[in-house]
DSSP file (Angstrom, degrees, kcal/mol; ACC not computed):
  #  RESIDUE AA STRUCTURE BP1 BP2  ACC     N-H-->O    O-->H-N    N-H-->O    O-->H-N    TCO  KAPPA ALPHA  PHI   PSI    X-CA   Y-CA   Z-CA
    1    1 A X     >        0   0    0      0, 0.0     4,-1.0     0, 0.0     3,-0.2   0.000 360.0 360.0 360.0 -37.0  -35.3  -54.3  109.6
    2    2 A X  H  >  +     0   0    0      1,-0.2     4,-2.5     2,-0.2     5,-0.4   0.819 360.0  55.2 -75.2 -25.9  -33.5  -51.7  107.5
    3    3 A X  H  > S+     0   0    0      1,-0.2     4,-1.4     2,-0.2    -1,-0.2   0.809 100.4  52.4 -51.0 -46.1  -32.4  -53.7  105.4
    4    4 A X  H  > S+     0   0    0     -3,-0.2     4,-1.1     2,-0.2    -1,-0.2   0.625 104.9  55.3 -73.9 -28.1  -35.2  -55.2  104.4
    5    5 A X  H >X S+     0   0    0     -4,-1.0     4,-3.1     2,-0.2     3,-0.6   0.931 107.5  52.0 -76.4 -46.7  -37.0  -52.0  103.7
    6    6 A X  H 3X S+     0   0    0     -4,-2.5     4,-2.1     1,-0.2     5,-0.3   0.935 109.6  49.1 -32.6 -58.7  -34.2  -50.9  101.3
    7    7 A X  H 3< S+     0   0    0     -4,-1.4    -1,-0.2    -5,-0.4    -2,-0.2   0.881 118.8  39.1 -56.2 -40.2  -34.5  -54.3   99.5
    8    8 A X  H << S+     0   0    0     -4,-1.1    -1,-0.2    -3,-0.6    -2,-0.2   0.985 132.5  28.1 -76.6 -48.7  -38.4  -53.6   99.4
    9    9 A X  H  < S-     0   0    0     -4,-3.1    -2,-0.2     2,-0.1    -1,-0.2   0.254  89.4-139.0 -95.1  11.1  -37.9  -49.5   98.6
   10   10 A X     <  +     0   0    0     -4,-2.1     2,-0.2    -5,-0.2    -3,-0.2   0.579  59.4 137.1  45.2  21.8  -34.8  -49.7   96.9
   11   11 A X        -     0   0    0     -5,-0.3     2,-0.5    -6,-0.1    -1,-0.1  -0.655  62.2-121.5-114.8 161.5  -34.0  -46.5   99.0
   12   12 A X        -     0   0    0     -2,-0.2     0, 0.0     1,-0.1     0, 0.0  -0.842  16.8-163.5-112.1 128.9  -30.8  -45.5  101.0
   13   13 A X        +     0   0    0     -2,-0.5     2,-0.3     2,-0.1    -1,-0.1   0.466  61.7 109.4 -90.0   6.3  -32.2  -44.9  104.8
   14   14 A X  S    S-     0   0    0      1,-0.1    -2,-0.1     3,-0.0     3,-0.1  -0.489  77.4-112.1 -72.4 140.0  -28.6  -42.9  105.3
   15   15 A X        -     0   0    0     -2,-0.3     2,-0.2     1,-0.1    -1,-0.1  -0.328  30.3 -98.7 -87.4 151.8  -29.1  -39.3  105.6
   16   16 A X        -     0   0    0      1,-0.1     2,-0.4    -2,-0.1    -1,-0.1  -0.415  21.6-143.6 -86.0 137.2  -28.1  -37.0  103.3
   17   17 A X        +     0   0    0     -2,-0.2     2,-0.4    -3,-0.1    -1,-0.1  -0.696  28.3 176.9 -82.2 124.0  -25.1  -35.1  103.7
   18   18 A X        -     0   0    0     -2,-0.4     2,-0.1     1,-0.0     0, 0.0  -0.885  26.7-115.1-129.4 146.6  -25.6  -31.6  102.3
   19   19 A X        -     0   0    0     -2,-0.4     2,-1.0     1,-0.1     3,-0.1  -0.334  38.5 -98.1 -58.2 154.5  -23.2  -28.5  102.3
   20   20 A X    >   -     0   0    0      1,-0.2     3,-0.5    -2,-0.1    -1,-0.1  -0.852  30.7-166.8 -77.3 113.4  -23.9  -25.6  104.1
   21   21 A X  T 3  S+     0   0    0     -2,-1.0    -1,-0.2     1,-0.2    -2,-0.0   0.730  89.2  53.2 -56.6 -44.6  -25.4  -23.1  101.8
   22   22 A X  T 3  S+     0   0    0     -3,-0.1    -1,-0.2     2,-0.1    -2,-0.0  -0.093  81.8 141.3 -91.7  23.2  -25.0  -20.2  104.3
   23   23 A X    <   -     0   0    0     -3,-0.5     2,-0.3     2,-0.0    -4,-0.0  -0.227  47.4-132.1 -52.3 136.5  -21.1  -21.0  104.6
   24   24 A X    >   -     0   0    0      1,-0.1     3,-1.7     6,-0.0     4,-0.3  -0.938  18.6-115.1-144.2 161.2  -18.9  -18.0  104.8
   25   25 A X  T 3 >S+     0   0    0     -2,-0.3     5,-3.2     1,-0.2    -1,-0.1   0.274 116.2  62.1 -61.8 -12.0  -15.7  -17.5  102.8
   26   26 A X  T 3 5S+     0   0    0      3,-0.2    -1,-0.2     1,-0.2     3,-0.2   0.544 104.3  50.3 -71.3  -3.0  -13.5  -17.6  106.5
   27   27 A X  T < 5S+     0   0    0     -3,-1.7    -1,-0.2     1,-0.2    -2,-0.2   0.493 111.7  46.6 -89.6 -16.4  -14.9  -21.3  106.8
   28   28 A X  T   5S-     0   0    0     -4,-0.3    -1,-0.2     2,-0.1    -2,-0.1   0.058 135.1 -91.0-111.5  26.1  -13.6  -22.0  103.2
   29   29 A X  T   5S+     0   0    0      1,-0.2    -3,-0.2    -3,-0.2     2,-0.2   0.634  84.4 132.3  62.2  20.1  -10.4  -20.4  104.0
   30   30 A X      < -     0   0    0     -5,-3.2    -1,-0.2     1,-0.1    -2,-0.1  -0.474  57.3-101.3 -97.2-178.0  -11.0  -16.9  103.1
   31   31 A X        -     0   0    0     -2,-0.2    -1,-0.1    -3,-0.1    -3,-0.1  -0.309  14.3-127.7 -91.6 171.4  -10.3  -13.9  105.2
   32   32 A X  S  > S+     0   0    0      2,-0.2     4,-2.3     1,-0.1     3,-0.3   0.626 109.1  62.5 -75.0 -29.7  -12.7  -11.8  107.3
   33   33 A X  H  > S+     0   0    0      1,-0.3     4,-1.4     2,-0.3     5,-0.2   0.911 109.0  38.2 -62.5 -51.8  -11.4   -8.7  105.5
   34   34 A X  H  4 S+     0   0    0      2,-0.3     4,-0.5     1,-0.2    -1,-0.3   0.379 112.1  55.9-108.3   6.5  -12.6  -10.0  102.4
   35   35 A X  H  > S+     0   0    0     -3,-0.3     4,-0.8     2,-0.1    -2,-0.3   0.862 114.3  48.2 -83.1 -55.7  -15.9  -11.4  104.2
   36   36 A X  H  X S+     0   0    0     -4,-2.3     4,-1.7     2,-0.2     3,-0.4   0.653 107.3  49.9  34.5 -79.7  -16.2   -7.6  105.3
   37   37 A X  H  X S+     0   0    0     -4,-1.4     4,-2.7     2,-0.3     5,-0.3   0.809 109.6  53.6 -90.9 -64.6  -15.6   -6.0  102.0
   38   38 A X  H  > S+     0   0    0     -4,-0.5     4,-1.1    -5,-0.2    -1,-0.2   0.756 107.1  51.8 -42.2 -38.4  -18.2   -8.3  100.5
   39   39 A X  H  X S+     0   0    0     -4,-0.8     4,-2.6    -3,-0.4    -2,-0.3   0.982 115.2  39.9 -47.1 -82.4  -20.6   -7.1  103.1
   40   40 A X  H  X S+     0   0    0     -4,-1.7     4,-2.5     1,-0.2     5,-0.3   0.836 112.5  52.0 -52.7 -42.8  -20.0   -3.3  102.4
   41   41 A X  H  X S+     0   0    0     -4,-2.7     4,-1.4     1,-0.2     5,-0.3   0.947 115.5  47.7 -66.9 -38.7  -19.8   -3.4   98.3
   42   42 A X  H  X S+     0   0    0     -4,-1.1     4,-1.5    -5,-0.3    -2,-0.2   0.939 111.8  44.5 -75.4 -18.7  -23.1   -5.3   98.5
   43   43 A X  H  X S+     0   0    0     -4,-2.6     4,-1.4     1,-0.2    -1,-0.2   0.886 122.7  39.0 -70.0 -32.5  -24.9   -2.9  101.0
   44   44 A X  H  X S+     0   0    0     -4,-2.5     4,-0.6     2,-0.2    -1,-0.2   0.511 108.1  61.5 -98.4   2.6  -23.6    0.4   98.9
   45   45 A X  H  X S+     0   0    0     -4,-1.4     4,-2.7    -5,-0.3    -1,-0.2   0.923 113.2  39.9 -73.0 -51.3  -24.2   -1.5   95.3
   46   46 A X  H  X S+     0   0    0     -4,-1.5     4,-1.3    -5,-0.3    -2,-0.2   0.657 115.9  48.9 -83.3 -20.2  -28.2   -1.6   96.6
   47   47 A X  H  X>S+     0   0    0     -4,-1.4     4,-3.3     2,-0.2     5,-0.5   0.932 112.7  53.2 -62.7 -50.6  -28.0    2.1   98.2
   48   48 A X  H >X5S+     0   0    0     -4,-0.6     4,-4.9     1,-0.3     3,-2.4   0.838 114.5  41.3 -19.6 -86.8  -26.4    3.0   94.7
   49   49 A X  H 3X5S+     0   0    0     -4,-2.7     4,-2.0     1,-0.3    -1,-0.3   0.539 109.9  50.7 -29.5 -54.9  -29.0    1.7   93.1
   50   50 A X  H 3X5S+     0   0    0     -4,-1.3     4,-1.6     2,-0.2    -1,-0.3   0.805 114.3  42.9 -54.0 -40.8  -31.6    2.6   94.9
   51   51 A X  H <X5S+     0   0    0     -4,-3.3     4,-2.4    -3,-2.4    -2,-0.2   0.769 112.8  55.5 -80.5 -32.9  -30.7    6.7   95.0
   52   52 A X  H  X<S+     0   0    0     -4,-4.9     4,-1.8    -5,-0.5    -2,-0.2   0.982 105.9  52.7 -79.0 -33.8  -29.7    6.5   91.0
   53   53 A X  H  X S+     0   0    0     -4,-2.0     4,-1.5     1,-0.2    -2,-0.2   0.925 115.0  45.3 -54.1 -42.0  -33.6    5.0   90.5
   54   54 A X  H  X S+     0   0    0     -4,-1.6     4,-1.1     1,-0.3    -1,-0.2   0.799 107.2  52.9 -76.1 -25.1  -34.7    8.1   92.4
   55   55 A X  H  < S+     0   0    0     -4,-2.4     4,-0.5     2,-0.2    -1,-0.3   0.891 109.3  50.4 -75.5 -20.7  -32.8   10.4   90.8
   56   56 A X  H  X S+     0   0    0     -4,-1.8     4,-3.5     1,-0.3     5,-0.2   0.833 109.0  51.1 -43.9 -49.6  -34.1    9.2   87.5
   57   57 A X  H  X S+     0   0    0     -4,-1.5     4,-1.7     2,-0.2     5,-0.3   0.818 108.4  47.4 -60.4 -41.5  -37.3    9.5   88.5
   58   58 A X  H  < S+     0   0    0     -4,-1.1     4,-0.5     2,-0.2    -1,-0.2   0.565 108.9  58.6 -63.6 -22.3  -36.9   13.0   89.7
   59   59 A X  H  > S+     0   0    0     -4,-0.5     4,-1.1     2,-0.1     5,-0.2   0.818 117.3  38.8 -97.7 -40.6  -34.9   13.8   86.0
   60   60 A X  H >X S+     0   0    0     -4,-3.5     4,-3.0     1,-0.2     3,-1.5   0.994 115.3  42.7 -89.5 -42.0  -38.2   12.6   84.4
   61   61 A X  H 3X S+     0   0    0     -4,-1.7     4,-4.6     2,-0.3    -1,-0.2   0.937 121.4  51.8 -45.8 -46.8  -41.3   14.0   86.7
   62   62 A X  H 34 S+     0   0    0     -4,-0.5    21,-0.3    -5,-0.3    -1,-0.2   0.599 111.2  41.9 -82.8 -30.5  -39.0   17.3   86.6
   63   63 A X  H <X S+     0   0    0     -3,-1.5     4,-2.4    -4,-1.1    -2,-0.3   0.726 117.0  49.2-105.8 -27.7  -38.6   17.4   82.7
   64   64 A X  H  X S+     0   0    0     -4,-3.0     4,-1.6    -5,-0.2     5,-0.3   0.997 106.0  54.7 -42.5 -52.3  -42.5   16.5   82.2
   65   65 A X  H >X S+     0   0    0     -4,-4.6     3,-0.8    -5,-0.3     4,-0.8   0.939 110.3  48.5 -60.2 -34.1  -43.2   19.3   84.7
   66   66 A X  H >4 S+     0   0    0      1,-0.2     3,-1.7    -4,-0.2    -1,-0.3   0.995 110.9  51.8 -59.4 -38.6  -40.9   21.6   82.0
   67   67 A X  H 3< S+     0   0    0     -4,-2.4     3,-0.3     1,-0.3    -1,-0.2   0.809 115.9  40.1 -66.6 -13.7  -43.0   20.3   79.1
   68   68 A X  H << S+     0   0    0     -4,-1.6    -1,-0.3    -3,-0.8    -2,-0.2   0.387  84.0  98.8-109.1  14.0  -45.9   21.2   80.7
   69   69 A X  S << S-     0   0    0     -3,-1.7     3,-0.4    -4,-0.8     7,-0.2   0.445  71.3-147.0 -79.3   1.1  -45.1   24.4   82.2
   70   70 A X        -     0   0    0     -3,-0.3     3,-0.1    -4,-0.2    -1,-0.1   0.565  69.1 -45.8  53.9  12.1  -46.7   26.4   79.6
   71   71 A X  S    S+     0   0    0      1,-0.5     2,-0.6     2,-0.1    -1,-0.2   0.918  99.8 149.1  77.5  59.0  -44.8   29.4   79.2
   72   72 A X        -     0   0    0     -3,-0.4    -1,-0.5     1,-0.2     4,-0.2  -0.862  29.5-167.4-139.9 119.3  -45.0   29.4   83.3
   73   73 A X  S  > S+     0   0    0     -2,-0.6     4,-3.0     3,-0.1     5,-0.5   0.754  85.9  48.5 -59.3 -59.1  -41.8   31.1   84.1
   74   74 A X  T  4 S+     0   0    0      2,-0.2     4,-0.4     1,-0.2     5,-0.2   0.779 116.1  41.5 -67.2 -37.9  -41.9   30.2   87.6
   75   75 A X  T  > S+     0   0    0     -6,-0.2     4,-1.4     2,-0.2    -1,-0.2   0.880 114.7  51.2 -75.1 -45.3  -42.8   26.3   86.8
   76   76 A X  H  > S+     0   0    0     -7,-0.2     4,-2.9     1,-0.2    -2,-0.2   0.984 110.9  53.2 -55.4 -44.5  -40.0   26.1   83.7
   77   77 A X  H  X S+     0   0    0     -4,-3.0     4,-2.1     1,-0.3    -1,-0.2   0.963 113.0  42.8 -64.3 -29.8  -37.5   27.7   86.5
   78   78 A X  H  > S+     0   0    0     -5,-0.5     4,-1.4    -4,-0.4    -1,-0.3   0.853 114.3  48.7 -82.9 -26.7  -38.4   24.7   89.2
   79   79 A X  H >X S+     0   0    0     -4,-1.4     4,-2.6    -5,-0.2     3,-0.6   0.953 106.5  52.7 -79.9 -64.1  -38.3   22.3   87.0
   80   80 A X  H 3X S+     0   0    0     -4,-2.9     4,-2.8     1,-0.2     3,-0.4   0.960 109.0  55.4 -27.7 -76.7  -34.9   23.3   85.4
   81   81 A X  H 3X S+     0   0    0     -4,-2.1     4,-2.0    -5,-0.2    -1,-0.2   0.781 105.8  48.4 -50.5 -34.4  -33.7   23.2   88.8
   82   82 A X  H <X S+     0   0    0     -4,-1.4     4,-3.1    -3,-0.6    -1,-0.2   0.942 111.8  56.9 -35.5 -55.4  -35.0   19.3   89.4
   83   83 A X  H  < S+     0   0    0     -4,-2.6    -2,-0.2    -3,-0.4    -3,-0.1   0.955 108.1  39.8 -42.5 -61.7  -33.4   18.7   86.3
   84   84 A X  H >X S+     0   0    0     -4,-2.8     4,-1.3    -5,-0.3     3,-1.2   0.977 114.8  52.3 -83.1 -44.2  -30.0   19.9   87.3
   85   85 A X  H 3X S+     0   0    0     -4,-2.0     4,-1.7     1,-0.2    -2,-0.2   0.791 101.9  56.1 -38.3 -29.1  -30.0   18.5   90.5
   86   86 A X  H 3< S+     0   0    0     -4,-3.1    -1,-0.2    -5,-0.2    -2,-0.2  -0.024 107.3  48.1-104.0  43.7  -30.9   15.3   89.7
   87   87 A X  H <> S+     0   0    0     -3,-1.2     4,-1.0   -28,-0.1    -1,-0.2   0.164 112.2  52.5-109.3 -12.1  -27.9   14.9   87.3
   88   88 A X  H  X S+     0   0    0     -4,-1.3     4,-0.6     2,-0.2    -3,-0.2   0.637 110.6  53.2 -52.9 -30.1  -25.5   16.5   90.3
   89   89 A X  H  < S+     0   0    0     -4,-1.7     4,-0.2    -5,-0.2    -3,-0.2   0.800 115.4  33.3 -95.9 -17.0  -27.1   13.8   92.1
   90   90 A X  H  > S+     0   0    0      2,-0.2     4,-1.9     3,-0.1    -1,-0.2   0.637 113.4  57.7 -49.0 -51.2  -26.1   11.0   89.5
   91   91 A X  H  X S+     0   0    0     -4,-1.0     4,-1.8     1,-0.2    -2,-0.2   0.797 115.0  41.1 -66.2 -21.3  -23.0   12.5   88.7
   92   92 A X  H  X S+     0   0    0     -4,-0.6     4,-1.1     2,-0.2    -2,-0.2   0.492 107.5  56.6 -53.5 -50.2  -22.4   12.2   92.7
   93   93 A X  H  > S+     0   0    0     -4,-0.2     4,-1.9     2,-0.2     5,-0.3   0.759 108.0  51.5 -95.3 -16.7  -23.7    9.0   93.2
   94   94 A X  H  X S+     0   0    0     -4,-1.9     4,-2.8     2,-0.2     3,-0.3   1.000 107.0  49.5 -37.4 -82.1  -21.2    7.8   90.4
   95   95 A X  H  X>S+     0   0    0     -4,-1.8     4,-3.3     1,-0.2     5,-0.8   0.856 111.5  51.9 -38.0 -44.8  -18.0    9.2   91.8
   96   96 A X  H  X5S+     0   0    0     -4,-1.1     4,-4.2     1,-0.2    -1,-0.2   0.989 112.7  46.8 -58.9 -52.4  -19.0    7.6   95.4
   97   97 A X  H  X5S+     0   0    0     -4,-1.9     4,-1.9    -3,-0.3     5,-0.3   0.941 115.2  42.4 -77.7 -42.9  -19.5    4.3   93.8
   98   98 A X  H  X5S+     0   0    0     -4,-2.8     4,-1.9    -5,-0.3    -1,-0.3   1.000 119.3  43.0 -48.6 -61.3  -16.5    4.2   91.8
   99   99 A X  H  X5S+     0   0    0     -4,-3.3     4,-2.1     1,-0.2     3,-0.4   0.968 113.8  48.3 -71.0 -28.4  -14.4    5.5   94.4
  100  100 A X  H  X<S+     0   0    0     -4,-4.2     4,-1.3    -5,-0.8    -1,-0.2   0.973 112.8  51.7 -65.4 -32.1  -15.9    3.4   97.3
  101  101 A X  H  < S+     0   0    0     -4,-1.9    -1,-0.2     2,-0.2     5,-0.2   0.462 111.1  52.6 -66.0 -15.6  -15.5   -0.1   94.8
  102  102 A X  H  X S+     0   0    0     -4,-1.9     4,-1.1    -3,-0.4     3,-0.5   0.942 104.2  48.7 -84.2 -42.8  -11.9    1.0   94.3
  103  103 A X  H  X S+     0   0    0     -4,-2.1     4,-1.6     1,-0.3    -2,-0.2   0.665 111.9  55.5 -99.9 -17.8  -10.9    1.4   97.9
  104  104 A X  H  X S+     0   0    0     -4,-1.3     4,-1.0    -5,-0.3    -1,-0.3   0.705 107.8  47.6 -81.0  -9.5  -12.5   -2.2   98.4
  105  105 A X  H  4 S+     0   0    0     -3,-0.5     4,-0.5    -4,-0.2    -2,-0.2   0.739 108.0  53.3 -98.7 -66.4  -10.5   -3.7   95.9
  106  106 A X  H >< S+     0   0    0     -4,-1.1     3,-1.6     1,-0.2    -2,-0.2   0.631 111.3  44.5  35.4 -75.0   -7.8   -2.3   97.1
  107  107 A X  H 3< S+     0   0    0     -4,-1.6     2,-2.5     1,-0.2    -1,-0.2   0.953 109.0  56.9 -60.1 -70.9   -8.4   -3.6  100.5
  108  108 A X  T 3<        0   0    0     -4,-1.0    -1,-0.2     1,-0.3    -2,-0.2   0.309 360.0 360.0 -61.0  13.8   -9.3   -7.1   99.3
  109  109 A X    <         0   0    0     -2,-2.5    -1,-0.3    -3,-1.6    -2,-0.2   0.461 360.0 360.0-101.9 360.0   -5.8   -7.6   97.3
């Protein structure tokens, strides 16, 4: 019977053989360490990320508020201080990422 439908539908009834797409690199002969390490650089790439988009945001809302402070002592001061924290907090979230991406390659050699 299959046979005969192929010949009519010119189609292969065999099923397809597909890779695993969710595979991971200790099934392909990589190590756990370096399944591990992959884990952690991707969770602290997307914290990075996330905490330098807020400090950015915080370096501009924080330099509007100075352009609008208006000869506002008290506003210019509070603003300056956004400002300079949120380039401590950039400069900070650098160093972590560097040095945390070092000590994973590191591991992973």
């Amino acid at each position: 019977m299959n046979t005969i439908i192929e010949k009519v539908l010119a189609i292969d009834l065999n099923p397809l053989k597909l890779d695993n797409p969710v595979r991971s690199d200790a099934e392909v002969g990589g190590s756990y360490l370096s399944i591990i390490t992959t884990q952690i650089n991707t969770v602290f790439t997307i914290t990075c990320e996330v905490a330098a988009f807020i400090a950015f945001v915080v370096f501009i809302v924080s330099g509007f508020q100075y352009m609008t402070a208006a000869g506002n002592a008290e506003s210019a001061k509070k603003a300056v201080k956004g400002i300079i924290n949120s380039v401590v907090g950039l400069v900070v979230i650098s160093l972590s990422w560097i040095t945390l991406t070092t000590l994973l390659w590191l591991l992973s050699k």
